[in-house]
N, CA, C and O atoms as CSV, one atom per row, in Angstrom:
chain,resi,resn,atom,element,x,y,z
A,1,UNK,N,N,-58.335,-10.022,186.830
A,1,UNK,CA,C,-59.337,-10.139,187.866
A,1,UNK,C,C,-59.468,-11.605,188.264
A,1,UNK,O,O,-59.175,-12.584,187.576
A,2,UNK,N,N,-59.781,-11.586,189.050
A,2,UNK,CA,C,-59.663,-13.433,189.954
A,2,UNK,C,C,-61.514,-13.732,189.579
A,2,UNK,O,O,-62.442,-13.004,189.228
A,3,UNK,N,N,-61.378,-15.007,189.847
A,3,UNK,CA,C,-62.673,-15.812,189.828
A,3,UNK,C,C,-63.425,-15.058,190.878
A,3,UNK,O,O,-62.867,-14.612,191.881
A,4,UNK,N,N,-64.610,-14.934,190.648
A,4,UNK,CA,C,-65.866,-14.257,191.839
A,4,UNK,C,C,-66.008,-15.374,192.508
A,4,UNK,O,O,-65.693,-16.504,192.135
A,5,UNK,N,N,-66.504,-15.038,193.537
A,5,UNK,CA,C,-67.610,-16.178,194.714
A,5,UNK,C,C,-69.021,-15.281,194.596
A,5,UNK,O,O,-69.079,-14.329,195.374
A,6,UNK,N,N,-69.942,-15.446,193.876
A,6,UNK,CA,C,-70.847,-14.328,194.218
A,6,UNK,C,C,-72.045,-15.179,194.650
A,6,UNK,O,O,-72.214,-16.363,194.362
A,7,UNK,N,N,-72.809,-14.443,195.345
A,7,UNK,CA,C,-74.221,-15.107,196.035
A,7,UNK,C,C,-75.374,-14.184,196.100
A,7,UNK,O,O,-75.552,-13.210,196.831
A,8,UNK,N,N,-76.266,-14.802,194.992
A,8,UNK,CA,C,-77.534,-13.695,195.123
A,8,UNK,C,C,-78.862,-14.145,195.830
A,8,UNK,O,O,-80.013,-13.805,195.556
A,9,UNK,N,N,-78.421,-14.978,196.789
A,9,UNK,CA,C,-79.675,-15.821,197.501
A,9,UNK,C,C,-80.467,-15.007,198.521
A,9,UNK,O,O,-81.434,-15.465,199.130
A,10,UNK,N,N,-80.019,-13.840,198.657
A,10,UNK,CA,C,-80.941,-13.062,199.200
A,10,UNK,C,C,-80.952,-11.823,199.255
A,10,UNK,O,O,-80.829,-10.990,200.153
A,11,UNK,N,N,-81.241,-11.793,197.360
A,11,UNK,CA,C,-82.105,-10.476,196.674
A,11,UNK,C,C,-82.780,-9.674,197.702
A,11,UNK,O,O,-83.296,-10.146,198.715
A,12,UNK,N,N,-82.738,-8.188,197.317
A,12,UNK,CA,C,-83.920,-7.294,198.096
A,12,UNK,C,C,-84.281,-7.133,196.889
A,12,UNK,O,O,-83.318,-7.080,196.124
A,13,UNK,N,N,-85.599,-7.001,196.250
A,13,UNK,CA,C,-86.556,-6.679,195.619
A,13,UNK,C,C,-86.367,-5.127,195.040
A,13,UNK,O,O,-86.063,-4.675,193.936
A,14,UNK,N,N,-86.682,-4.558,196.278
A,14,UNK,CA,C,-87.207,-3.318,196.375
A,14,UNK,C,C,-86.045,-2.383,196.280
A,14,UNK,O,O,-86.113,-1.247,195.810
A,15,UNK,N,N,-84.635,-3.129,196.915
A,15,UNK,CA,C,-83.748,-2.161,196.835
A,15,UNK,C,C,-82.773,-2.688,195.404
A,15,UNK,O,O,-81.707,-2.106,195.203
A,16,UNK,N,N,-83.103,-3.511,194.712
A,16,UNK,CA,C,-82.785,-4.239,193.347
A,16,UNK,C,C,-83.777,-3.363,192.170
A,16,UNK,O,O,-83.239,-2.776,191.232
A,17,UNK,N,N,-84.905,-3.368,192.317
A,17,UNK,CA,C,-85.485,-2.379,191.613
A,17,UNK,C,C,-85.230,-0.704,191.802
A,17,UNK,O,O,-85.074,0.032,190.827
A,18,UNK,N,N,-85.216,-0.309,192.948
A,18,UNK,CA,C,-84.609,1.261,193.244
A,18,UNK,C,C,-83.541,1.636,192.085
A,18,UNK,O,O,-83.588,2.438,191.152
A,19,UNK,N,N,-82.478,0.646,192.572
A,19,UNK,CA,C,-80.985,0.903,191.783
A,19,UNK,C,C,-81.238,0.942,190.424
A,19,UNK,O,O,-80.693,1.814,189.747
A,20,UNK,N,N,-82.157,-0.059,189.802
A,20,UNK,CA,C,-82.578,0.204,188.235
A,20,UNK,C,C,-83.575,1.195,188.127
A,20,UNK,O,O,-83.791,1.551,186.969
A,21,UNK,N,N,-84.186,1.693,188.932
A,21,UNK,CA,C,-85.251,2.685,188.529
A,21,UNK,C,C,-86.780,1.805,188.084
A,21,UNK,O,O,-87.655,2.289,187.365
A,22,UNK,N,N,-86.810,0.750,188.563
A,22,UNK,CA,C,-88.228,0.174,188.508
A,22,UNK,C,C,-89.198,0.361,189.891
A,22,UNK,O,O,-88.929,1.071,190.860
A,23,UNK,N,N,-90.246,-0.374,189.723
A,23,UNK,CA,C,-91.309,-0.845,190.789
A,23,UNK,C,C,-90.947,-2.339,190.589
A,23,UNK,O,O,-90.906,-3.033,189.573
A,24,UNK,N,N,-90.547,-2.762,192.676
A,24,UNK,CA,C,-90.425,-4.165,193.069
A,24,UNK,C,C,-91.610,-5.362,192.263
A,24,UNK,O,O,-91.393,-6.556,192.055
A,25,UNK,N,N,-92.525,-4.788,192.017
A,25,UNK,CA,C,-93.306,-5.478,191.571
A,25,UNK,C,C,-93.091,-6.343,190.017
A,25,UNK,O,O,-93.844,-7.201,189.556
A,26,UNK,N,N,-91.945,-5.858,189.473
A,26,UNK,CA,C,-91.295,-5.993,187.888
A,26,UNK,C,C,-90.163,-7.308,188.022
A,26,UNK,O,O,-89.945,-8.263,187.276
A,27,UNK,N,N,-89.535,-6.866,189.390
A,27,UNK,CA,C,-88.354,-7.704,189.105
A,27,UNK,C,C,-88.518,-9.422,189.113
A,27,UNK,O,O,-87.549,-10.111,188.794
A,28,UNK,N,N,-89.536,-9.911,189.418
A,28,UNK,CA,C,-89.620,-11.323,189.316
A,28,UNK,C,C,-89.897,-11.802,187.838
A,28,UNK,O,O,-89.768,-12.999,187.580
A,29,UNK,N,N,-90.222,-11.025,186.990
A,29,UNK,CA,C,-90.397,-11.213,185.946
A,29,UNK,C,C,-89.353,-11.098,185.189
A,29,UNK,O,O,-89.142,-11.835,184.225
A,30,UNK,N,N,-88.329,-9.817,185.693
A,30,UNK,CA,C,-87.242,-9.677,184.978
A,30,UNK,C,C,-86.064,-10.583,185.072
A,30,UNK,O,O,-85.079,-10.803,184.368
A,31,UNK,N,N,-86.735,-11.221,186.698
A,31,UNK,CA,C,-84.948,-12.012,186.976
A,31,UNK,C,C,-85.593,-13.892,186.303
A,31,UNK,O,O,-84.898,-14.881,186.071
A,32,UNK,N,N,-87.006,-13.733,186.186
A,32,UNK,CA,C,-87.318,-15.027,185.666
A,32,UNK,C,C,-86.749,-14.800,184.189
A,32,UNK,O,O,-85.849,-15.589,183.901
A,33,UNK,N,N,-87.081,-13.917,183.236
A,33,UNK,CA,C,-86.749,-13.318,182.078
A,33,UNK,C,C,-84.847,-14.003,181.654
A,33,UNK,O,O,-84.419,-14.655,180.702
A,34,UNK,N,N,-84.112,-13.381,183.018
A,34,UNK,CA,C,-82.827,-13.719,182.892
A,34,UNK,C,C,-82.596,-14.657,182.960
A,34,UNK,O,O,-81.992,-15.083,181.976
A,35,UNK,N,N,-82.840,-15.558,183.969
A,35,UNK,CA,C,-82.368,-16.943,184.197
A,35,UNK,C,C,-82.642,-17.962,182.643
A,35,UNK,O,O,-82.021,-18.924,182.191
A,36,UNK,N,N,-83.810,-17.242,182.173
A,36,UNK,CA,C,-84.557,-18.129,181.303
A,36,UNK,C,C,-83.814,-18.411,179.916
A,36,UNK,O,O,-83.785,-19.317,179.083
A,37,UNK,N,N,-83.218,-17.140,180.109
A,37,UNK,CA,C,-82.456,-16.758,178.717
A,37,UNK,C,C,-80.990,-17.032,178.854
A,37,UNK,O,O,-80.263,-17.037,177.861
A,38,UNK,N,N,-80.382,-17.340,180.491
A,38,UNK,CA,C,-78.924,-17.430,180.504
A,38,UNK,C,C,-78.610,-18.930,180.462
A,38,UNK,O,O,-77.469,-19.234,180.116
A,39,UNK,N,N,-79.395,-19.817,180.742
A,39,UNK,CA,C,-79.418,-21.317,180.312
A,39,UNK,C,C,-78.925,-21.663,179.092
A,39,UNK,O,O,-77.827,-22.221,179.119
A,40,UNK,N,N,-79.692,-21.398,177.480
A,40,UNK,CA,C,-78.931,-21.334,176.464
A,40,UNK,C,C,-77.394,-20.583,176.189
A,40,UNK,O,O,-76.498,-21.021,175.468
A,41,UNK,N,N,-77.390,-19.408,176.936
A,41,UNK,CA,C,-76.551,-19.208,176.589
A,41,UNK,C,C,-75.245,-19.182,177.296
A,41,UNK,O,O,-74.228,-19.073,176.611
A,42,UNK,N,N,-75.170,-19.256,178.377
A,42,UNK,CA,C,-74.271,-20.446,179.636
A,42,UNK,C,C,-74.168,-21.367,178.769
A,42,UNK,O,O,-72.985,-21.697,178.862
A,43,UNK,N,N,-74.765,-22.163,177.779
A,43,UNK,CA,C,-74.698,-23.603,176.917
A,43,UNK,C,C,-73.716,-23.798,175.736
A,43,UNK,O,O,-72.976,-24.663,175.269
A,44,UNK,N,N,-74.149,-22.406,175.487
A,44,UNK,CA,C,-73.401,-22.222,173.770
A,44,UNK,C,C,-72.003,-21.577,174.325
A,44,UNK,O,O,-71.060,-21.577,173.533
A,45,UNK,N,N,-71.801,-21.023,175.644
A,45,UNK,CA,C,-70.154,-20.469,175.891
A,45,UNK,C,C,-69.461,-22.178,176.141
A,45,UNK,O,O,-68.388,-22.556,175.671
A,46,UNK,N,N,-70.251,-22.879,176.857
A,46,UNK,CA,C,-69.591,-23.951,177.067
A,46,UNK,C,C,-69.256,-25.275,175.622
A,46,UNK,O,O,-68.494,-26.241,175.658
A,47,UNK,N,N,-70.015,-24.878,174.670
A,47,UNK,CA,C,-69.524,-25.345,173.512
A,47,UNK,C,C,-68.838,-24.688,173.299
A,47,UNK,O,O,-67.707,-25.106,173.551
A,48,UNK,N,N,-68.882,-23.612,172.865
A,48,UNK,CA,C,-67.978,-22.973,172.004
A,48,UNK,C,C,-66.230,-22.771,172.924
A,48,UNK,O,O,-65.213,-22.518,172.279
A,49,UNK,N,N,-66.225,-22.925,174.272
A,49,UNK,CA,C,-64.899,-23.412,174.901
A,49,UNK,C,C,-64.662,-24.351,174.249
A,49,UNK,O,O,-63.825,-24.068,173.391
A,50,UNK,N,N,-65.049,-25.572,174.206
A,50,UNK,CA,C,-65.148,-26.778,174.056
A,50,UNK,C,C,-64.127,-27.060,172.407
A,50,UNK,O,O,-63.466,-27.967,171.901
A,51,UNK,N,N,-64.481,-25.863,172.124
A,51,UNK,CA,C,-64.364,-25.727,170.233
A,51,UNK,C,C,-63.481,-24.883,169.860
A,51,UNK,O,O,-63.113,-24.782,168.690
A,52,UNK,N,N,-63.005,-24.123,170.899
A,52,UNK,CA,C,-62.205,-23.410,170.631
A,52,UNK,C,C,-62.449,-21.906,170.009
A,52,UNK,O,O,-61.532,-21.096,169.872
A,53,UNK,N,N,-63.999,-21.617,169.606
A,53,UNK,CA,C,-64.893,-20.727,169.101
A,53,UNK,C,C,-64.301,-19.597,169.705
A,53,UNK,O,O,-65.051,-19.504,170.677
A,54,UNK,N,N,-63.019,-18.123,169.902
A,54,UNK,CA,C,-63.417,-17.453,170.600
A,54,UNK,C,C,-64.411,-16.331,169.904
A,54,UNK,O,O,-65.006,-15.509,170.601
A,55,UNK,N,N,-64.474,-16.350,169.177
A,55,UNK,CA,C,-65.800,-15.280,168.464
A,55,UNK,C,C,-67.023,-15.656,169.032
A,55,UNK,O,O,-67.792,-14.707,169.185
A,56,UNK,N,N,-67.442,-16.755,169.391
A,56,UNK,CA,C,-68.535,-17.375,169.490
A,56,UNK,C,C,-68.321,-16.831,171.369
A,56,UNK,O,O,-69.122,-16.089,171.938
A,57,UNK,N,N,-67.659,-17.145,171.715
A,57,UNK,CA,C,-67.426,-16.870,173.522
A,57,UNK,C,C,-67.287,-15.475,174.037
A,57,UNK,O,O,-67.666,-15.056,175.130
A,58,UNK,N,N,-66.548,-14.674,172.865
A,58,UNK,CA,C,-66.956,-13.455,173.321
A,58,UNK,C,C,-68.656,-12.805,172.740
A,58,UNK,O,O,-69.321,-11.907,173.255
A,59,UNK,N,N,-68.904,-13.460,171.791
A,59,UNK,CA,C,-70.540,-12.631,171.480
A,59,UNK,C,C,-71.287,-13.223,172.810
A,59,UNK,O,O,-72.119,-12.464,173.307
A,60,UNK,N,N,-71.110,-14.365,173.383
A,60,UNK,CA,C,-72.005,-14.976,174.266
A,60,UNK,C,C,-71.543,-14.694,175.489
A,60,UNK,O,O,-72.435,-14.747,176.336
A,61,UNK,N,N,-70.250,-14.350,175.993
A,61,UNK,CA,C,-70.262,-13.593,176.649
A,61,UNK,C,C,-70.647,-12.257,177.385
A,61,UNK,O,O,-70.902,-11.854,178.520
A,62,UNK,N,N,-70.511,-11.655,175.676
A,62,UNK,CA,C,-71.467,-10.245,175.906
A,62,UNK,C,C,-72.732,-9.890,176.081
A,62,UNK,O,O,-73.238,-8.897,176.603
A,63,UNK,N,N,-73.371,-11.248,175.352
A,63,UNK,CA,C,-74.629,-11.321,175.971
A,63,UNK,C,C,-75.507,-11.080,177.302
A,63,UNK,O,O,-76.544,-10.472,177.564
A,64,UNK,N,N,-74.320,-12.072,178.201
A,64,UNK,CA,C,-74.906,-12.576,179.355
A,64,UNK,C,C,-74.237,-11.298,179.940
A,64,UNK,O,O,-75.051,-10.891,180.769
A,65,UNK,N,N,-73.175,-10.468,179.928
A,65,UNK,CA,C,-72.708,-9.149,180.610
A,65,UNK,C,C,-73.852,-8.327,180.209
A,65,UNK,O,O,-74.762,-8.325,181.037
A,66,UNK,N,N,-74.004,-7.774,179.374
A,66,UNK,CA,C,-75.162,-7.205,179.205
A,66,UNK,C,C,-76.478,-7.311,180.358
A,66,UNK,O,O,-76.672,-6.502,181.266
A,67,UNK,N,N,-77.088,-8.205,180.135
A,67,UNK,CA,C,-78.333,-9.003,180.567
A,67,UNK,C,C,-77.753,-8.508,182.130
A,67,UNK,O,O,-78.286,-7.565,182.716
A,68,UNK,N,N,-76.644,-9.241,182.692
A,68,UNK,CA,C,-76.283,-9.453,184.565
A,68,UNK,C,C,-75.987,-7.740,185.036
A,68,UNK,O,O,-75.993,-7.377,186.213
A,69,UNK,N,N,-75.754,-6.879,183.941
A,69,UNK,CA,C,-75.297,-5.745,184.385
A,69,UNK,C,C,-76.610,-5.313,184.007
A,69,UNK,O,O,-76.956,-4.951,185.132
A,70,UNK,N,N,-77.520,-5.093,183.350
A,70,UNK,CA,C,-78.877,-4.455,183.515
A,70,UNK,C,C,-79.706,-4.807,185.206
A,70,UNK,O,O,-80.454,-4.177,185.954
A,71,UNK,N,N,-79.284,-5.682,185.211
A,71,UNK,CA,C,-80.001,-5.949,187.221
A,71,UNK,C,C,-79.377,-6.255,187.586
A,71,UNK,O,O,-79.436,-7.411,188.005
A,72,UNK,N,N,-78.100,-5.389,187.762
A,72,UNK,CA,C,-77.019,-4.909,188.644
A,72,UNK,C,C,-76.701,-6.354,189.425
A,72,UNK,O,O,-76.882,-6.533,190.630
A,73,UNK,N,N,-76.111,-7.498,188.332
A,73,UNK,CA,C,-75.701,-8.975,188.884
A,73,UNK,C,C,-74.106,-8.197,188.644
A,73,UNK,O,O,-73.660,-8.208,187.497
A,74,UNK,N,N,-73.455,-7.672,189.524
A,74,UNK,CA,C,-72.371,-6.889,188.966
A,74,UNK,C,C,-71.329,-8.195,189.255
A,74,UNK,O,O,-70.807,-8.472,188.175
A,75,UNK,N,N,-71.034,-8.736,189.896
A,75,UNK,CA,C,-70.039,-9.915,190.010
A,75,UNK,C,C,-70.331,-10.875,189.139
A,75,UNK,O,O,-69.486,-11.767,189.221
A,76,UNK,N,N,-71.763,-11.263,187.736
A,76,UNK,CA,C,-71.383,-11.863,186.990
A,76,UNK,C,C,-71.014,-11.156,185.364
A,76,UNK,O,O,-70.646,-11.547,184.257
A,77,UNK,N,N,-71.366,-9.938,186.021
A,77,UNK,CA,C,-71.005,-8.901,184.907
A,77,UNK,C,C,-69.591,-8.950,184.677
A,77,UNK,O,O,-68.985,-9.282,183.659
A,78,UNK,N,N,-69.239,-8.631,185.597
A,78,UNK,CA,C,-67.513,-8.407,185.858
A,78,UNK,C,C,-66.726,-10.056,185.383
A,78,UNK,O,O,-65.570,-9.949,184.973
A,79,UNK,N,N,-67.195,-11.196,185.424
A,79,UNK,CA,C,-66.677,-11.770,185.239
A,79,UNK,C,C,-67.069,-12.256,183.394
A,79,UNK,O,O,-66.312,-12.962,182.727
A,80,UNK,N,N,-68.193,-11.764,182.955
A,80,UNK,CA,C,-68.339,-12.273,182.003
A,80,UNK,C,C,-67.593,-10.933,180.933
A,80,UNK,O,O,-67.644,-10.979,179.704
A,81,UNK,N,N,-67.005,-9.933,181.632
A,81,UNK,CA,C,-66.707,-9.284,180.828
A,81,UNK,C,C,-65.236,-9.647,180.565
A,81,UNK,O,O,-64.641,-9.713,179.489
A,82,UNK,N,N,-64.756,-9.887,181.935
A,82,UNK,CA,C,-63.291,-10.255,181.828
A,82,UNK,C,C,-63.199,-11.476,180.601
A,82,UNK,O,O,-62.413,-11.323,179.667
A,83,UNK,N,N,-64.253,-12.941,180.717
A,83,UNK,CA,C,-64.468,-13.650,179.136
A,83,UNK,C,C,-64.362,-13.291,178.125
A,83,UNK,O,O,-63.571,-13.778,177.317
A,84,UNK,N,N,-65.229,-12.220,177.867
A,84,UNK,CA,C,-65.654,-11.423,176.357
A,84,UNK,C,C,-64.203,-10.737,176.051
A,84,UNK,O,O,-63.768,-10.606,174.906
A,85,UNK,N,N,-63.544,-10.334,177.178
A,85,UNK,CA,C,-62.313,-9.967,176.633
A,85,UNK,C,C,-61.518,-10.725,176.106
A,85,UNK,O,O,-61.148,-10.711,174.932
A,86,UNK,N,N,-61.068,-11.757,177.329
A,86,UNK,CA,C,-60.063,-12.493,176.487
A,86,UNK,C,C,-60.750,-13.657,175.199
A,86,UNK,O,O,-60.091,-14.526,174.629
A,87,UNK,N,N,-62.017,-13.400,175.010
A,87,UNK,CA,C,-62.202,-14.103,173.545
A,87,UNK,C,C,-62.117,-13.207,172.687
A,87,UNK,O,O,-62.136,-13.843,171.633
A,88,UNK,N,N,-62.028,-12.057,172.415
A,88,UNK,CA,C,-61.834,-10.683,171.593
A,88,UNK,C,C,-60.684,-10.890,171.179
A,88,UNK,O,O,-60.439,-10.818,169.975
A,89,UNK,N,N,-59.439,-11.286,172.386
A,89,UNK,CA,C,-58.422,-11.406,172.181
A,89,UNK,C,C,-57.580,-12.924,171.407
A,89,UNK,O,O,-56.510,-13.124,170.832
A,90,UNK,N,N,-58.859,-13.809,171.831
A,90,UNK,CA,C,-58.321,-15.428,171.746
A,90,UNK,C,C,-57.347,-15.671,172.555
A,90,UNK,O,O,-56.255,-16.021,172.107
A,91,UNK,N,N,-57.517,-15.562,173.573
A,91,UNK,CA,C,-56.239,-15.641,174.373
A,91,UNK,C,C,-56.497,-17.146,175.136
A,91,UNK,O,O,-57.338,-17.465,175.977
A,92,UNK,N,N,-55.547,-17.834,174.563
A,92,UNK,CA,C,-55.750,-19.442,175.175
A,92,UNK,C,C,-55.461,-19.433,176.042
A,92,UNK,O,O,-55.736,-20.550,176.480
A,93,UNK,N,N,-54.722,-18.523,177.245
A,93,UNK,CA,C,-54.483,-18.942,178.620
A,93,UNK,C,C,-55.458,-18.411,179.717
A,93,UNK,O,O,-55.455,-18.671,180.920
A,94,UNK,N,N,-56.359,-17.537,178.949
A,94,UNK,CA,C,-57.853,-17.536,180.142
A,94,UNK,C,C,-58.378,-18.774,180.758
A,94,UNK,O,O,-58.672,-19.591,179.886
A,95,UNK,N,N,-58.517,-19.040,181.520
A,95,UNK,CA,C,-59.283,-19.798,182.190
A,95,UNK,C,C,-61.028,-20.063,182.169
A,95,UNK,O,O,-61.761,-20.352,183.115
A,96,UNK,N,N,-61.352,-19.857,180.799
A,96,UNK,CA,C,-62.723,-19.789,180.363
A,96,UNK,C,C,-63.598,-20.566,181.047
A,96,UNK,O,O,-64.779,-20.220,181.093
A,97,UNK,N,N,-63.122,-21.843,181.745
A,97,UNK,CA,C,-64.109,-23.220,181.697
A,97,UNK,C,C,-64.206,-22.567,183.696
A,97,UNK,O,O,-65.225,-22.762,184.358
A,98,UNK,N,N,-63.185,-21.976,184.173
A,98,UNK,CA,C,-63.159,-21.644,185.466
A,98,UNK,C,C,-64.137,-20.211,185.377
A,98,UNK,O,O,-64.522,-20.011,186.529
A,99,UNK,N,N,-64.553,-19.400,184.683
A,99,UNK,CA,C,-64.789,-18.568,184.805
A,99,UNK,C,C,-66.654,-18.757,184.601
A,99,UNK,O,O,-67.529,-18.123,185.192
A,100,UNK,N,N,-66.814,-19.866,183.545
A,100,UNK,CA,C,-67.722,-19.908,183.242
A,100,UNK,C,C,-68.693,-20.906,184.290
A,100,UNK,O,O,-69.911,-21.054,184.194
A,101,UNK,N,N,-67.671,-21.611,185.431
A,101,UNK,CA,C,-68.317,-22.573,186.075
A,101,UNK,C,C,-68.923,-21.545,187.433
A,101,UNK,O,O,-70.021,-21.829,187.910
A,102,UNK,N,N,-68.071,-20.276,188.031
A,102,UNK,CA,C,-68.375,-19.696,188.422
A,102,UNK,C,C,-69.663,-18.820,188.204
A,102,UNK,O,O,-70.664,-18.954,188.907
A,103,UNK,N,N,-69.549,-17.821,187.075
A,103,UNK,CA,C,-70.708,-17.688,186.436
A,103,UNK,C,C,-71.943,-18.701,186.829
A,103,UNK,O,O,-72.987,-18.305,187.348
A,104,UNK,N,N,-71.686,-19.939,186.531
A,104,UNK,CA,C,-73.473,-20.907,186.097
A,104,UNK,C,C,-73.397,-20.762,188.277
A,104,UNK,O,O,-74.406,-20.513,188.938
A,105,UNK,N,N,-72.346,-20.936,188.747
A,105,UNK,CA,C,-72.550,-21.058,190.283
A,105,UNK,C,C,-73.648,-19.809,190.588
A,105,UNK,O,O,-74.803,-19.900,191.002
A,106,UNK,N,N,-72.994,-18.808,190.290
A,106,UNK,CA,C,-73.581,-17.477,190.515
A,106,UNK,C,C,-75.328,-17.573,190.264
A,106,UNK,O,O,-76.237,-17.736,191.078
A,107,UNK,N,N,-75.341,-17.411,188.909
A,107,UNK,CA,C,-76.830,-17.644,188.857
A,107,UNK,C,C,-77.529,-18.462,189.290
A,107,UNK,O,O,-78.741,-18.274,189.403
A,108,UNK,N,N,-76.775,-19.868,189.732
A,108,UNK,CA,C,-77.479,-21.002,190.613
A,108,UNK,C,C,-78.166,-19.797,191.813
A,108,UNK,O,O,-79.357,-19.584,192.041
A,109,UNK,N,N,-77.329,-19.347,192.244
A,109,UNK,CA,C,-78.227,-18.694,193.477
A,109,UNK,C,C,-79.157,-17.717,193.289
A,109,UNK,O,O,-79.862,-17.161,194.130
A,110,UNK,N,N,-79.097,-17.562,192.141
A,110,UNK,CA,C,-80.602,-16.308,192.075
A,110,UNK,C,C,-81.734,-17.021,192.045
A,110,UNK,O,O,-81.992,-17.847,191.170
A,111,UNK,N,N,-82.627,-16.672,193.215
A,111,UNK,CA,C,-83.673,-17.361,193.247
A,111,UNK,C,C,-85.144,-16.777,192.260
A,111,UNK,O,O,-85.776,-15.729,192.128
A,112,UNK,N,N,-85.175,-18.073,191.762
A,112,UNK,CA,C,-86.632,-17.795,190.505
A,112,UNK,C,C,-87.562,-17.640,190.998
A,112,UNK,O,O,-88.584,-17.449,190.340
């Protein structure tokens, strides 16, 4: 799978909560919830590149897939899964540091 371009700068609420089965009224809490929690751990994938950790890149990977695919962030889902794979695998020719810069791009645009 290729690097995403993804842009969530202009969330619908209402049709973001539908797809999960909430009330619009939830999701500012939930996407503050995410952002809040993908900072550390956007942090620790970029050490653990850094280190060569892939155990450490795929658990933190899976993290943040988890988390982006519960409110249907499906383009950072998709990319953090394609990570979690090839750290499962250790596969040194992923492009981790490209994948992960995309990723932090991505969530740059979700507005808090």
């Amino acid at each position: 799978m290729a690097i995403l371009n993804a842009d969530y700068s202009s969330l619908n609420f209402e049709e973001m909560a539908a797809s999960i089965g909430l009330k619009p009224k939830h999701m500012p809490m939930l996407i503050g919830s995410f952002l809040e929690e993908s900072g550390p751990i956007l942090s620790n994938i970029r050490t653990a590149i850094g280190s060569a950790d892939y155990a450490d890149i795929k658990m933190q990977a899976h993290s943040i897939k988890g988390s982006a695919g519960n409110l249907k962030f499906t383009e950072i889902y998709d990319m953090a899964r394609e990570m979690e794979f090839a750290g499962r695998e250790a596969d040194e020719s992923f492009d981790y540091t490209g994948y992960l810069d995309a990723i932090e791009k991505a969530v740059a645009t979700i507005p808090s």
